[in-house]
N, C-alpha and C positions, 0 to 999 in steps of 0.2 A: 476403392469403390468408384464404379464411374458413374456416369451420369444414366444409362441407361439400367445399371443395375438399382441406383436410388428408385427411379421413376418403377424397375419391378418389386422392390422392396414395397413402397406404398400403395400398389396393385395388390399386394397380398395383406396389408395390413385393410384396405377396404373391405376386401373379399371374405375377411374374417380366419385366413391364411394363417396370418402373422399378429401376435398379440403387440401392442402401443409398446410396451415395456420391453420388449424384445428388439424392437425397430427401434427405439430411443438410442440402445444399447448399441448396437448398430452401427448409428449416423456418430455416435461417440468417437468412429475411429474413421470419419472420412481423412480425406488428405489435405495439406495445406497447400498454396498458393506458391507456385515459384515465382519471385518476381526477380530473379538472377543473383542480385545483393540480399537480397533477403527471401525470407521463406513464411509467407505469414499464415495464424493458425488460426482460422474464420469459429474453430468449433470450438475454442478452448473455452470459452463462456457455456458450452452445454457440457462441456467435461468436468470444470472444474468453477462454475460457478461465476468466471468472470471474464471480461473479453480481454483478449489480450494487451497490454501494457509496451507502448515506446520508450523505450532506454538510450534517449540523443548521444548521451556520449560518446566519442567515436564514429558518431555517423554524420555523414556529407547532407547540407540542407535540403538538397535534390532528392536524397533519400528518404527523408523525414518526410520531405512534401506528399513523396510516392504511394509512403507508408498510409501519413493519411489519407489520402485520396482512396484511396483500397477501402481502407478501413469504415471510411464514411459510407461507402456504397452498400455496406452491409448493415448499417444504420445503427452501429457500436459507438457506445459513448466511448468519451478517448480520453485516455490519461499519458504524457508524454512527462518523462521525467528527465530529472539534468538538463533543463530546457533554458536555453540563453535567452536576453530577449530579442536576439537575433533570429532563434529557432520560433521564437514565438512568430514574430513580425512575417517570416516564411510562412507558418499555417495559417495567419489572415490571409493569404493570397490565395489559398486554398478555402476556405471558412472565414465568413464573417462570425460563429459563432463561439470563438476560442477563446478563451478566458486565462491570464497570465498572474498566477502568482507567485509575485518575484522572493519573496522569501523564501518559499518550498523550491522554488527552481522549478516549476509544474505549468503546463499547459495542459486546461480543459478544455475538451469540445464537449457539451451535454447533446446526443441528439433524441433521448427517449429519456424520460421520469422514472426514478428508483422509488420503491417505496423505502423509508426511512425507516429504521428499528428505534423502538421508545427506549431501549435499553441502553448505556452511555458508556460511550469509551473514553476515561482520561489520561489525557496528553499532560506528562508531570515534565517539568525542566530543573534541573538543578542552579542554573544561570542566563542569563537575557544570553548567553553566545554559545548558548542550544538551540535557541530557538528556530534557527533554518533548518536544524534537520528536526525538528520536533513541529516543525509547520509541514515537511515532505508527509511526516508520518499521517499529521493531522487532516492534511489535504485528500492523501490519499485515503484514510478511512471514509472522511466524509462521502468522497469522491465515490464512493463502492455503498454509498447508500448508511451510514451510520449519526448517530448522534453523538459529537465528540463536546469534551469540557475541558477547554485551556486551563491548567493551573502552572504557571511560569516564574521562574524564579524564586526556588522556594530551597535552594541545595542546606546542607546538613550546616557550610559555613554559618547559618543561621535560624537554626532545627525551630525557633515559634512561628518560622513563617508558614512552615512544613504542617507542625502542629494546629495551626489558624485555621488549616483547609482537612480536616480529618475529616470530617461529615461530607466534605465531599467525594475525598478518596475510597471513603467505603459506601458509599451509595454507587460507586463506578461496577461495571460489569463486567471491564477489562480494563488495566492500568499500564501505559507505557511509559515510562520512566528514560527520561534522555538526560545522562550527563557525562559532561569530560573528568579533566582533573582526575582523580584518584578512583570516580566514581562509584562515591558511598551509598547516595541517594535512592539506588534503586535495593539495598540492602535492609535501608531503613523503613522504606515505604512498603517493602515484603513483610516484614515485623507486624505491620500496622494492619495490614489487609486480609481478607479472607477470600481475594479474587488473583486468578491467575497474574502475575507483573512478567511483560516484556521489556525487558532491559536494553537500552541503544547506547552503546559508548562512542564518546563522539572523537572528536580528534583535539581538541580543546583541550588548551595546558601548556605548562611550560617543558623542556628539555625532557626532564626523565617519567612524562606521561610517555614520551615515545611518538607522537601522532595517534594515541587513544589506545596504543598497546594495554598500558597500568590500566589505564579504567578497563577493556574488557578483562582481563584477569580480575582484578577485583568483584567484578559482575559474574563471572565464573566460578570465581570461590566464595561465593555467599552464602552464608550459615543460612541467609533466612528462606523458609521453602516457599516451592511452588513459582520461581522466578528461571526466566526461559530468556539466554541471550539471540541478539541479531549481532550481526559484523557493524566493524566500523561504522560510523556516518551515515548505514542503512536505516533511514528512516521510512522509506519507501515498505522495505521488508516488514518493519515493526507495525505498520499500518495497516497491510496486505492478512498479518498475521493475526493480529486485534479486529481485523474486521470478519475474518474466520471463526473464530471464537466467538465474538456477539452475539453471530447469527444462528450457532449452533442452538 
């Protein structure tokens, strides 16, 4: 769709032509942005509810700057993930408005207000060396408009810590569960709840975890229901996915 076909599209939506809903439908499938290295999708927040997301890794700083540059012009909050604080230090040059936090590995630029959902997504950790990727998860939910509740350090090696925080896991309206090691945690926390659990196995452990193999198998073969894996050390996905859920 080019540009003179949008501008007849909303000539017939005036006209009473073309019904809003039809024409929404429509702009759903404009095209993206060649910028040569990359191809970016200006619409994906009307398609699918959110603007699209930077994934640094792999990409040249010059690129990321590009990226957002683009991106800000279109007045999209900006979520940059696997961000050094190298990549960060690069969009200050670009934004003063970029926010770096170094646990999640995330760079925010806020340029527009989300409204917040009163309904609570909790971020469960099995051990304090979850917690980077249980902060990606956390960041990014917030980040997408949610109200998240840290509960960290609470793995089954010591199930009263687990137990301490029950009223909080079941007042939750979605539960991500991040643990390495054998990853029981999010087995046990299904047991307990009556809300969907997003499982993240992390890479945490020693030799025969694998790099978080054991834990996602374990997360995979869980008796307890209503428990949904992400991949490895995706905390971003668990985030993305719980904030889908909430808002439902």
């Amino acid at each position: 769709m080019n540009e003179q076909s949008i501008k007849d599209l909303l000539e017939r939506v005036k006209t009473g032509d073309e019904t809003i809903e039809a024409a929404v439908k429509e702009l759903k499938k404009l095209p993206f942005e060649d910028m040569g290295y990359a191809k970016i999708d200006h619409h994906r927040e009307l398609r699918n509810g959110y603007p699209e997301v930077i994934y640094c890794a792999g990409k040249t700083i010059e690129q990321i700057k590009g990226i957002v540059n683009r991106l800000m012009e279109e007045n999209n909050n900006i979520l940059a993930t696997r961000a050094s604080k190298e990549v960060y230090e690069a969009i200050l040059e670009v934004t003063e408005d970029a926010i770096y936090y170094e646990a999640a590995r995330i760079v925010v630029v806020k340029r527009r207000d989300i409204i917040v959902t009163e309904k609570v997504i909790a971020i469960v950790t099995a051990g304090t060396s979850d917690i980077p990727v249980a902060e990606e998860a956390a960041v990014t939910a917030e980040t997408l408009g949610n109200n998240v509740n840290r509960i960290y350090d609470v793995g089954v090696a010591g199930i009263h810590r687990l137990l301490a925080n029950t009223d909080a896991l079941m007042s939750a309206n979605v539960l991500v569960v991040v643990a390495g090691m054998e990853g029981a945690l999010a087995s046990v926390v299904g047991g307990l709840v009556d809300k969907p659990v997003i499982a993240v196995p992390t890479s945490v452990g020693y030799g025969a975890n694998f790099g978080g193999l054991a834990a996602l198998l374990t997360m995979l073969n869980s008796c307890s229901s209503g428990i949904g894996v992400v991949n490895i050390d995706n905390g971003f996905g668990a985030g993305y996915l719980a904030s889908m859920i909430n808002k439902l």
